[in-house]
DRENPA-3360 file (N, C-alpha, C; in nm, 2 decimals, always signed):
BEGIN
1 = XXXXXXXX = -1.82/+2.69/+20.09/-1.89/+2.82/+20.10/-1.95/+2.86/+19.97 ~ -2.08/+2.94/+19.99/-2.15/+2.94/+19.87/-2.08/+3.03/+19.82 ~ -2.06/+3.07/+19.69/-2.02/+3.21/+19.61/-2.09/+3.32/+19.62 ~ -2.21/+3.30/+19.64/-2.30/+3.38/+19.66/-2.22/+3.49/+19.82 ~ -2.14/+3.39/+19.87/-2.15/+3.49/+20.06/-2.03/+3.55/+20.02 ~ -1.93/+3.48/+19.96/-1.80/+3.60/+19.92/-1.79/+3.66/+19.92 ~ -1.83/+3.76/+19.82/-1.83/+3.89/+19.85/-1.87/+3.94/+19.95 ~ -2.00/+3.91/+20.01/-2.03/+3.98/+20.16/-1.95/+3.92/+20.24;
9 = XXXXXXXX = -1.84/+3.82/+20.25/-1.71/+3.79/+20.34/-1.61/+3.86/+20.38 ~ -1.56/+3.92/+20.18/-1.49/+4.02/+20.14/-1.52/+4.12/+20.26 ~ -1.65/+4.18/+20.19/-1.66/+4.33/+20.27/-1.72/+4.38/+20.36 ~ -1.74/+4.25/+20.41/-1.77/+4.26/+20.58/-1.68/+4.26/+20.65 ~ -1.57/+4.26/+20.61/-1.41/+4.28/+20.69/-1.38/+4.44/+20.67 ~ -1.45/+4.51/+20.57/-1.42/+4.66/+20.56/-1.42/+4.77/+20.71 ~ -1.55/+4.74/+20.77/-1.53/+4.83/+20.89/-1.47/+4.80/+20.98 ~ -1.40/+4.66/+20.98/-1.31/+4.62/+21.11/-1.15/+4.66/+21.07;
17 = XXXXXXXX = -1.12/+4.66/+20.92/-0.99/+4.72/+20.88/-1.01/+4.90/+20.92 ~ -1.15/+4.97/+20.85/-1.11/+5.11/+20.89/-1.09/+5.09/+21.01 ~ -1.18/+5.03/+21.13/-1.18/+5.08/+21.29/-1.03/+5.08/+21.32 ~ -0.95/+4.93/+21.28/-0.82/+4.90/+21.32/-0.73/+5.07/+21.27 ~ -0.76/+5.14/+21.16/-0.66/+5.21/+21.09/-0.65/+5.33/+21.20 ~ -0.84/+5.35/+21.22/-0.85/+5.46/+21.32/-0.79/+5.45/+21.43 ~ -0.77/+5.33/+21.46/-0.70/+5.36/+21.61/-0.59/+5.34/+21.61 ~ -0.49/+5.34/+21.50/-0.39/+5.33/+21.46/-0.32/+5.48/+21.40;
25 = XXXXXXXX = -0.33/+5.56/+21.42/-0.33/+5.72/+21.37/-0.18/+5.70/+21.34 ~ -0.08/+5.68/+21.46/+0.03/+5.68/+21.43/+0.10/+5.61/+21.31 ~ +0.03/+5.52/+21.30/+0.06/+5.42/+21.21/+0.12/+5.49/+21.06 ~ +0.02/+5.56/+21.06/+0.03/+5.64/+20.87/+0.07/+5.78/+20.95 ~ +0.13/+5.84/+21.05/+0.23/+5.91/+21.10/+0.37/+5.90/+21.07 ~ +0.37/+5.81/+21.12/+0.50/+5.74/+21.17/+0.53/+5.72/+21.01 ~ +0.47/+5.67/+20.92/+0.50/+5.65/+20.75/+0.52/+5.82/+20.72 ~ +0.43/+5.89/+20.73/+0.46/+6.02/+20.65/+0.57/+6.10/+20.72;
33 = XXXXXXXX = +0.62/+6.10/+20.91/+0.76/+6.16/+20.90/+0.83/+6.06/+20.86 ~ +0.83/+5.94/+20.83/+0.98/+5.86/+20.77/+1.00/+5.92/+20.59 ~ +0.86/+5.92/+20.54/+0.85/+6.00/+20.39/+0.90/+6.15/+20.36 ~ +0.89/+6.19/+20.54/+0.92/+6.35/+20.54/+1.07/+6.37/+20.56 ~ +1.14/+6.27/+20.63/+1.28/+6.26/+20.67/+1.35/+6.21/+20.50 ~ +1.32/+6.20/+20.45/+1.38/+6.08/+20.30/+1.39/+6.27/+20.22 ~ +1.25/+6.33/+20.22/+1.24/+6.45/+20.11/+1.34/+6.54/+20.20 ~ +1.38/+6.55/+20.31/+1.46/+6.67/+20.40/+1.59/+6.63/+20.35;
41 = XXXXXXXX = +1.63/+6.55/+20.36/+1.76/+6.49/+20.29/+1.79/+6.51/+20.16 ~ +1.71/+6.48/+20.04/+1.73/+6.43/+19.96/+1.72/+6.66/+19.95 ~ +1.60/+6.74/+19.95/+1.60/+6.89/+19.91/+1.63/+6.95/+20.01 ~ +1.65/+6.98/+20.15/+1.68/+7.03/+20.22/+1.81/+7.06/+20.32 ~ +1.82/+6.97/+20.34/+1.98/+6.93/+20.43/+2.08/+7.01/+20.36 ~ +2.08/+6.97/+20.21/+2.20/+7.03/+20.17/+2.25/+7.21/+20.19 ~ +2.13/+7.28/+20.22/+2.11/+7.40/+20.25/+2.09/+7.40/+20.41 ~ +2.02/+7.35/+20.52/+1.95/+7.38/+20.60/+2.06/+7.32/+20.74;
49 = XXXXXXXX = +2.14/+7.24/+20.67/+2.22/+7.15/+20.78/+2.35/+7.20/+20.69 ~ +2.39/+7.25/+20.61/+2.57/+7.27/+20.58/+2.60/+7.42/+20.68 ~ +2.65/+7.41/+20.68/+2.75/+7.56/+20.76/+2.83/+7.62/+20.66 ~ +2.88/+7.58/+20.55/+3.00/+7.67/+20.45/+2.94/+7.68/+20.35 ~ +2.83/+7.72/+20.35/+2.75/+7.76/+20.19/+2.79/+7.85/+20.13 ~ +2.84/+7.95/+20.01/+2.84/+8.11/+20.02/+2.78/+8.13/+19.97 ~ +2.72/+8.21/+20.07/+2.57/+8.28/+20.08/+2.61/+8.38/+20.18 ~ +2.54/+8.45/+20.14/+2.52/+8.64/+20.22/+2.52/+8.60/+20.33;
57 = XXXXXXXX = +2.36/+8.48/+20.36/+2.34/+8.45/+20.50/+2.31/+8.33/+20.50 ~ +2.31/+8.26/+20.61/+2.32/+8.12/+20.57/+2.19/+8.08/+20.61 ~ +2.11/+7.99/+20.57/+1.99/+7.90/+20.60/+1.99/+7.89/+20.73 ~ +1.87/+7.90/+20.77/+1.87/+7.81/+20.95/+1.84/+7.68/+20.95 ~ +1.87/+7.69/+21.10/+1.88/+7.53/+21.14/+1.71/+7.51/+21.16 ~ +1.70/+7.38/+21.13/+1.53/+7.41/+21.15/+1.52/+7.27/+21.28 ~ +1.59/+7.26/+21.38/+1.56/+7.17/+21.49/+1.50/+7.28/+21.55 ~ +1.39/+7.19/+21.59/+1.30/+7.30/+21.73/+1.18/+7.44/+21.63;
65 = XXXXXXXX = +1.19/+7.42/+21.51/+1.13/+7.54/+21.42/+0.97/+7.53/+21.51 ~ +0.95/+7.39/+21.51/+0.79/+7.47/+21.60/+0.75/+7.43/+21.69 ~ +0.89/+7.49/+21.75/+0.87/+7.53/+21.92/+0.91/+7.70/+21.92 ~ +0.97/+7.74/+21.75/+0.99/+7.91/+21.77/+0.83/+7.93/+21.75 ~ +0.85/+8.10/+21.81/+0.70/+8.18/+21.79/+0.71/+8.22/+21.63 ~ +0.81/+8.24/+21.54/+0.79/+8.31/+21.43/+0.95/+8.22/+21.39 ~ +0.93/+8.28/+21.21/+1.00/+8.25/+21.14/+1.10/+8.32/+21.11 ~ +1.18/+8.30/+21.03/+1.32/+8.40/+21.06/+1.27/+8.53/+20.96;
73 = XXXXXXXX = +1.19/+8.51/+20.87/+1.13/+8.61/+20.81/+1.03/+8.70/+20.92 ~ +1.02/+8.66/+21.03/+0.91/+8.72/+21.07/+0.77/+8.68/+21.12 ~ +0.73/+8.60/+21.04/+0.58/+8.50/+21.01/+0.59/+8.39/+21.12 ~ +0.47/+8.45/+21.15/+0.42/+8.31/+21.28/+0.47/+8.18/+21.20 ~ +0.50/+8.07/+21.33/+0.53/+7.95/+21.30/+0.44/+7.84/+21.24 ~ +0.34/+7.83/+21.16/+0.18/+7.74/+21.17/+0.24/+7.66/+21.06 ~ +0.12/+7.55/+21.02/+0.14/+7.46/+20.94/+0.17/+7.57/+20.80 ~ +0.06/+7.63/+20.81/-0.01/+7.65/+20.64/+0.12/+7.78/+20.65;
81 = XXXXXXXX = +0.22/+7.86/+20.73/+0.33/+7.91/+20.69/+0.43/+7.87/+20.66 ~ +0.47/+7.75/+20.70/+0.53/+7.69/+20.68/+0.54/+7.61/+20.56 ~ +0.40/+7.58/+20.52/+0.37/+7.50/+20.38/+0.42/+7.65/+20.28 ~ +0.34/+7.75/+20.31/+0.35/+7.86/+20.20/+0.52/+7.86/+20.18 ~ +0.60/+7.83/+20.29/+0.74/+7.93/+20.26/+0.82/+7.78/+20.21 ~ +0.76/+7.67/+20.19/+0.82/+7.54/+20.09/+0.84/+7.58/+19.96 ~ +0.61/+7.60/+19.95/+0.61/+7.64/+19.80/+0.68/+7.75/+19.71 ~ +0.58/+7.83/+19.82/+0.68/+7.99/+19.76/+0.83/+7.98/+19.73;
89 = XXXXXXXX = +0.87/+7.98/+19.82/+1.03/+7.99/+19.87/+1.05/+8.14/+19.93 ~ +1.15/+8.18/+19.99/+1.13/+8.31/+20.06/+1.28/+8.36/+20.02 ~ +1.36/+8.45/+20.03/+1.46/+8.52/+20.00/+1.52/+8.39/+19.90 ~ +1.64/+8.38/+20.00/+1.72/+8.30/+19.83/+1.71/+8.14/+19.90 ~ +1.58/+8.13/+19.94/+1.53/+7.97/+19.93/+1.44/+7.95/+19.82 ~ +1.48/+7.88/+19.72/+1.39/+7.87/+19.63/+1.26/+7.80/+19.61 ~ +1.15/+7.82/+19.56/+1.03/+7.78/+19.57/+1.06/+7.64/+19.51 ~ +0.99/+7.54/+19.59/+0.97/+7.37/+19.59/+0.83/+7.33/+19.47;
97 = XXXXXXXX = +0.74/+7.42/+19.45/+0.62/+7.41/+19.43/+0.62/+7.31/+19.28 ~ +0.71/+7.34/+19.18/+0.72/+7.24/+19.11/+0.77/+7.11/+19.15 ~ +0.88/+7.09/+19.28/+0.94/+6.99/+19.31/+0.84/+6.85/+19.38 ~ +0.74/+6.93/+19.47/+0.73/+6.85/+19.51/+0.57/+6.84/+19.54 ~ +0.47/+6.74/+19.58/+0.37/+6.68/+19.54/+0.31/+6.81/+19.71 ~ +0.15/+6.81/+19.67/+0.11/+6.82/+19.83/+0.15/+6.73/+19.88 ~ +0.10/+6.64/+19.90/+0.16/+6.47/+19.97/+0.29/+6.49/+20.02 ~ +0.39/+6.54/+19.96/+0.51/+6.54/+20.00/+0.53/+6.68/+20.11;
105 = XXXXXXXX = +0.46/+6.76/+20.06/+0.48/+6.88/+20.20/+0.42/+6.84/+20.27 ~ +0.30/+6.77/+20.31/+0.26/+6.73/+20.40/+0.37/+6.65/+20.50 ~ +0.41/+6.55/+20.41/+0.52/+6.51/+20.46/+0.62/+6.49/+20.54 ~ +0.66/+6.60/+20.47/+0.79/+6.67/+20.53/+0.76/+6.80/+20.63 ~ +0.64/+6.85/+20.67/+0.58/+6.93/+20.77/+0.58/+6.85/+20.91 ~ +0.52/+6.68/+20.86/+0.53/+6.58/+20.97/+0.67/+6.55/+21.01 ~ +0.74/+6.56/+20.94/+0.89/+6.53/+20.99/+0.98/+6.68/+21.05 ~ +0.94/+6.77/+20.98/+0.98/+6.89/+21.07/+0.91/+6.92/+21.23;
113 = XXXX = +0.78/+6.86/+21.23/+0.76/+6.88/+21.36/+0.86/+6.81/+21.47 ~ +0.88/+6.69/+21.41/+0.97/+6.61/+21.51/+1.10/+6.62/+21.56 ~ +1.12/+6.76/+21.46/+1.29/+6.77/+21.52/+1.27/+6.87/+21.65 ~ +1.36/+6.87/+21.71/+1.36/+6.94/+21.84/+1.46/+6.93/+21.88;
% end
């Protein structure tokens, strides 16, 4: 093969790799709730899944969070409130926003949808 066509060999395979990715959606789903389930564990569980915390009140359970209409604060259930009440943090949930990347709340937004 001439050297000359290589490169156009190379990247004449580019729009058959994106087509494959696009019709693969789940594919890099399926990666970001498994990325989202790893960050739930590692910052969340410890609060959100224990029962004997002492605390005033205790954390909720977040199986089924978005199948509620609202948050226990009140605030509709949506992505971007959900994302705010990561960053922020809300009563005595502390704000994540140093903790963790956008990439990672994304993340972990994908893996909270899946509980139920």
């Amino acid at each position: 093969m001439s050297r000359h066509l290589v490169p156009y060999v190379r990247w004449s395979w580019l729009p058959v790799v994106a087509a494959m990715l696009a019709m693969c959606p789940t594919c890099t789903d399926q990666e970001a709730r498994r990325r989202g389930e790893e960050l739930f564990q590692q910052h969340c569980a410890i609060c959100h899944e224990a029962s004997n915390l002492d605390l005033k009140k205790q954390p909720p359970k977040l199986e089924g969070l978005f199948q509620s209409k609202t948050l226990p604060s009140g605030a509709p259930v949506t992505d971007d409130q959900v994302r705010k009440t990561i960053i922020n943090g809300v009563g005595t949930m502390p704000a994540f926003d140093q903790r963790l990347s956008t990439e990672d709340v994304n993340d972990l937004l994908a893996y909270l949808h899946e509980l139920k």
